[in-house]
C-alpha positions in Angstrom: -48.0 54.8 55.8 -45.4 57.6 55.0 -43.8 59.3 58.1 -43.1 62.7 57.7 -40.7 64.6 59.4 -40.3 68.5 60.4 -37.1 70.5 60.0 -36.3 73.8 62.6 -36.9 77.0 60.2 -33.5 78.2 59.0 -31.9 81.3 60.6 -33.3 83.6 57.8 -36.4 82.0 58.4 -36.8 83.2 61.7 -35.3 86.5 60.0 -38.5 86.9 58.0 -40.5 85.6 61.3 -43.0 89.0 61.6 -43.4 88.1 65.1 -39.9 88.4 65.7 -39.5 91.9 63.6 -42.0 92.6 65.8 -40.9 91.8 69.0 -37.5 93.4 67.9 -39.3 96.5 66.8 -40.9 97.0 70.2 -38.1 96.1 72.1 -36.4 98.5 70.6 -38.6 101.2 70.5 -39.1 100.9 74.5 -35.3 101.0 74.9 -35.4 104.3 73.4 -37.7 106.1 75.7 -36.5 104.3 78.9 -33.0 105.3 78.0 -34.4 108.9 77.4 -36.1 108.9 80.7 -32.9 107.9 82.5 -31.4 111.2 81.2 -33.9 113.2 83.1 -34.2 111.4 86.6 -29.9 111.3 86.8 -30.1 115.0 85.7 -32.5 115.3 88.8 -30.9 113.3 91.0 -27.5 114.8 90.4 -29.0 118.2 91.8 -28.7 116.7 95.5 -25.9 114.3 94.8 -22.7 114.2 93.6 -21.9 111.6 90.2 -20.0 109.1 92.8 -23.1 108.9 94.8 -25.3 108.6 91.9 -23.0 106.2 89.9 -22.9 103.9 93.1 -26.6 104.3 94.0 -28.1 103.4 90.4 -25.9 100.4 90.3 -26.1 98.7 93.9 -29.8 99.3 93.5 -30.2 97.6 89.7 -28.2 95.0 90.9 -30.7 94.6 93.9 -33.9 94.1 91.3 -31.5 92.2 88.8 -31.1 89.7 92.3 -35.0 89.8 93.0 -35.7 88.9 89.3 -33.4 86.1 89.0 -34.6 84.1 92.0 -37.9 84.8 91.6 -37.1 83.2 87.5 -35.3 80.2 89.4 -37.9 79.7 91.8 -40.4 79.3 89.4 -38.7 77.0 87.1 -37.5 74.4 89.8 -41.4 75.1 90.9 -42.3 74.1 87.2 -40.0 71.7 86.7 -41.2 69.7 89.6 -44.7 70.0 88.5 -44.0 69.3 85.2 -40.6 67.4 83.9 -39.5 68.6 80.6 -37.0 66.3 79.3 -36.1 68.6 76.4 -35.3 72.3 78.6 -32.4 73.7 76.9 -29.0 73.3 78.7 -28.2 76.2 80.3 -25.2 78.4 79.6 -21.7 77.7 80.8 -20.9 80.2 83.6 -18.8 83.3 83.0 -15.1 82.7 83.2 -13.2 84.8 85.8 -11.4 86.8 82.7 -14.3 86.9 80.7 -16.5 88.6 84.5 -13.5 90.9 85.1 -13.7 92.4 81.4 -17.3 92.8 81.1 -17.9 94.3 84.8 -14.6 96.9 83.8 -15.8 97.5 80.1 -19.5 97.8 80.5 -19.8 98.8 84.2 -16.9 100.5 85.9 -15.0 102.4 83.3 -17.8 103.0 80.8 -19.2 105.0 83.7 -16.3 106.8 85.4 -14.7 107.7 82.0 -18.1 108.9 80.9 -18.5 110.8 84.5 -15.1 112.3 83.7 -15.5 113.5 80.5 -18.7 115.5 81.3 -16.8 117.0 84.5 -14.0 118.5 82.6 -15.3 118.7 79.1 -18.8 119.2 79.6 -21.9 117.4 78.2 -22.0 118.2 75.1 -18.5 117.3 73.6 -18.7 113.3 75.2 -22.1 113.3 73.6 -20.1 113.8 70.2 -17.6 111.5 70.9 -20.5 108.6 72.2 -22.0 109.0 68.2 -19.5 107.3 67.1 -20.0 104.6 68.8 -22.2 102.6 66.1 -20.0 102.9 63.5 -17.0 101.6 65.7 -18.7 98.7 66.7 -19.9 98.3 63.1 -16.2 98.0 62.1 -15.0 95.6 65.1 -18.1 93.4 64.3 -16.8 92.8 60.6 -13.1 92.5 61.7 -14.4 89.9 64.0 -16.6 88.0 61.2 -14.1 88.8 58.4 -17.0 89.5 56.9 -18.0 93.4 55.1 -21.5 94.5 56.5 -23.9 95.1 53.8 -23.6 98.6 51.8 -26.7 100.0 52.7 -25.9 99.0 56.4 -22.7 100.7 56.0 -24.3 103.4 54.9 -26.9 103.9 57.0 -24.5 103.8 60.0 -22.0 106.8 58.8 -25.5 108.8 58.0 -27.1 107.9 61.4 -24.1 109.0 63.1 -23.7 112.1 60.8 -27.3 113.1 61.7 -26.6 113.2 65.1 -23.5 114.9 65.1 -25.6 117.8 63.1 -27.7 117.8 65.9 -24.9 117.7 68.8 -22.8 120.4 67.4 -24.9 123.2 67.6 -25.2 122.7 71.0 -21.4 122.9 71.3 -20.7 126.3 71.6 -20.3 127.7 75.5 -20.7 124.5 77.0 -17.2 123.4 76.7 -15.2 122.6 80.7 -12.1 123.5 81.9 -10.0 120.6 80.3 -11.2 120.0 77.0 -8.3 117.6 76.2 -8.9 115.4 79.8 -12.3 115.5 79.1 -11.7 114.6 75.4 -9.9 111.7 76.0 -11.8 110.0 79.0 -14.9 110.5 76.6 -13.1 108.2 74.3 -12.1 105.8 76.4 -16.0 105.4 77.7 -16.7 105.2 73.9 -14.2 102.3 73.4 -15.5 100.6 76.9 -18.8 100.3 75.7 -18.2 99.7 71.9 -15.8 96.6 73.7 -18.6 95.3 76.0 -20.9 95.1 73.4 -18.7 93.3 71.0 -17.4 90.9 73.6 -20.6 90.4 75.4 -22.4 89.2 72.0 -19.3 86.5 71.1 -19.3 85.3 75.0 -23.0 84.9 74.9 -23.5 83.2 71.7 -26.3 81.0 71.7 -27.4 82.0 75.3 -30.6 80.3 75.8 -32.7 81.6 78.7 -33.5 84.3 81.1 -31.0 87.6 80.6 -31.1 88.9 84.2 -29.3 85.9 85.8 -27.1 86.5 83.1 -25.9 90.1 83.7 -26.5 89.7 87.2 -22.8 88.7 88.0 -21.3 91.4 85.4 -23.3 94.3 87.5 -22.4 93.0 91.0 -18.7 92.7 90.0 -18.7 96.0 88.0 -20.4 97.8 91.0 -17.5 97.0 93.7 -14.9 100.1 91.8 -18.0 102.1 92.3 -19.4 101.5 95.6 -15.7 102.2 96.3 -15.6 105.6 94.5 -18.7 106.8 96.3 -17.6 105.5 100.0 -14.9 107.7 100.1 -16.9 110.9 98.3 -19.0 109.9 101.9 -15.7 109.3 104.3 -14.9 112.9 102.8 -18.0 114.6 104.6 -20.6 114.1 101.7 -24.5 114.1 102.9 -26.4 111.6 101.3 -30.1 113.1 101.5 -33.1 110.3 101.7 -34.9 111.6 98.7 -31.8 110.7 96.6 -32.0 107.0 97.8 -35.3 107.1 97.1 -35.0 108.9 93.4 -32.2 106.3 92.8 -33.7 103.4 94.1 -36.7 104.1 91.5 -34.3 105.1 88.9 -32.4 101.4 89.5 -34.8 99.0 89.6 -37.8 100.4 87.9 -35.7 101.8 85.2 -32.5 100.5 84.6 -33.2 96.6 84.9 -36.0 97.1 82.1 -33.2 98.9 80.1 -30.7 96.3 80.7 -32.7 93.9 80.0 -33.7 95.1 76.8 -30.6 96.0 75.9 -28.9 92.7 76.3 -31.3 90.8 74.5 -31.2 92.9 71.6 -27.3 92.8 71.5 -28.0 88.8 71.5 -30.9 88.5 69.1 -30.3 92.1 66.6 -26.3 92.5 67.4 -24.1 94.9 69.5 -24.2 97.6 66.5 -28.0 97.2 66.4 -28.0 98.6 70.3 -25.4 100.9 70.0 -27.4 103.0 66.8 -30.4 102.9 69.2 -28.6 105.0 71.2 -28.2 108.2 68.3 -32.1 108.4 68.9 -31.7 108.9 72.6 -30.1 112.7 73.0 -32.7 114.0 69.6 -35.7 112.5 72.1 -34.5 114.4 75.4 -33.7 117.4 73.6 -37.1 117.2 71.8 -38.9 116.5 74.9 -37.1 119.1 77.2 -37.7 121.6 74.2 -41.8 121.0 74.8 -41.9 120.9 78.6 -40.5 124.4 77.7 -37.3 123.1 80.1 -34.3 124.1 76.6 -34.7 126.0 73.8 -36.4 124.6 70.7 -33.9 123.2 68.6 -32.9 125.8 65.7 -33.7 124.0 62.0 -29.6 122.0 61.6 -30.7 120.2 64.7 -33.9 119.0 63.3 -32.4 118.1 59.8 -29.7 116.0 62.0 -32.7 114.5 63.9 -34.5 113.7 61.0 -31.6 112.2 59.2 -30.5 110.3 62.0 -34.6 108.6 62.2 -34.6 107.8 58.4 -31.4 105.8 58.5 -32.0 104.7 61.7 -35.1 103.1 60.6 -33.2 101.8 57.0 -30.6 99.9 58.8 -33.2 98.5 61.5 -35.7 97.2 58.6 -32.8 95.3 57.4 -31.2 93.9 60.7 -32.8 90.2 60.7 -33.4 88.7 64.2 -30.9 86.0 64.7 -30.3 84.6 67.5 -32.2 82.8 70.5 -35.0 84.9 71.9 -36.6 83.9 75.1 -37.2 86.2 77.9 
């Protein structure tokens, strides 16, 4: 009798996988919106609160649910495991070094978000927004400086058009909204660009063929990145600030309902899509809020440039996607 044997399915394989385009797809689709929703419940939250308070809040409380979720996922795999032994359970991944934890919590928790907070305090919202676009195509370049490896053309291209849409749609929004310090503003805008084109970058080649739950994961990057904040905000309150219940309350929502789905998502589709993948989700996210304001009647309708950059942005947006192969580990 002749044995036959099975071979894995090659990494384009699972590229052409449609379950996987799918799951990719979706995943990325809901990391749209929830980001989009995030805009609107800080916006309201900020109302009551200043952006130390609300930078701290959000933060201690996702790393609250990110805790929950990760011992409830331990629980029930010692729970499983002693039900059922699996010889075969993938090993998990090697813990964080300290160098590696201190450069992710900085990059993609601490100075991502007071550089950003910055920037809109003495620049105003509109110019970091600018500066954040470009944020795909940097990450586009460090990936291929990292792979010595060119991305392909119509990937290239799609980026610089994506980012070019929404700059069309940022600048008319430009005029009058500029702060006192344009150039402090300017430049701390920037530097939470570079933060988070960093963190993506980094977290991708430390995570390399993570296999396994994302929230224990990202757990210990939030609860070290949190400390500068929780920091920030204690002395905004040793200064005299009031802390009203209904801002713990809208931030503990916008925390744990909201931002561990977001992280979530977002992690695992830096791991299985790449980092630039994420970051060019992100062009869709201020078209969205602006869209959605302008029919809750809350902005004006965006004049026809804006919807050219908004359409331009979704084409090649969808281009680049449709080409992006799944590639890496993708449990959840």
């Amino acid at each position: 009798m002749r044995r036959t044997t099975t071979t894995p399915p090659s990494a384009s394989a699972r590229g052409r996988d449609p379950r996987r385009r799918f799951d990719l797809l979706w995943r990325s689709s809901a990391l749209v919106v929830l980001l989009a929703s995030t805009w609107l419940i800080v916006g309201a939250s900020l109302h009551d609160a200043s952006a130390a308070v609300v930078s701290a809040g959000r933060t201690v409380f996702t790393v609250g649910g990110l805790s929950a979720l990760s011992w409830w996922l331990t629980a029930r795999a010692t729970s499983s495991t002693a039900r059922t032994p699996a010889p075969d359970v993938p090993r998990a991944s090697e813990p964080y070094r300290w160098w590696q934890l201190v450069l992710l919590a900085l990059s993609g928790v601490s100075v991502y978000t007071v550089c950003s907070t910055v920037a809109i305090a003495f620049a105003g919202p509109v110019l970091p927004t600018l500066v954040l676009a470009l944020t795909p195509a940097t990450v586009l370049i460090a990936e291929s400086i990292m792979t010595r490896a060119a991305p392909p053309l119509s990937t290239g291209i799609g980026t610089v058009l994506a980012v070019g849409g929404a700059v069309l749609y940022v600048l008319p929004r430009l005029d009058g909204t500029l702060g006192g310090d344009v150039l402090v503003g300017t430049v701390s805008a920037f530097a939470a660009m570079g933060s988070m084109a960093f963190y993506g970058v980094f977290f991708a080649r430390v995570n390399r063929g993570h296999v396994g739950p994302m929230a224990p994961r990202i757990l210990p990057v939030f609860a070290v990145g949190s400390i500068p904040l929780v920091l920030w905000a204690a002395i905004a309150v040793i200064g005299g600030e009031q802390v009203r219940w209904n801002v713990v309350g809208l931030l503990a929502v916008l925390g744990v309902v909201v931002y561990v789905p977001v992280y979530l998502l977002q992690h695992r589709i830096i791991l299985t899509a790449g980092p630039s993948h994420a970051a060019l989700l992100g062009l869709a996210v201020p078209p969205l809020v602006g869209l959605g304001s302008a029919l809750l009647h809350l902005v004006s309708v965006p004049v026809p440039t804006q919807l050219v950059g908004v359409l331009v942005t979704v084409l090649c947006m969808t281009l680049v996607i449709r080409r992006r192969q799944p590639r890496g580990p993708d449990d959840a």
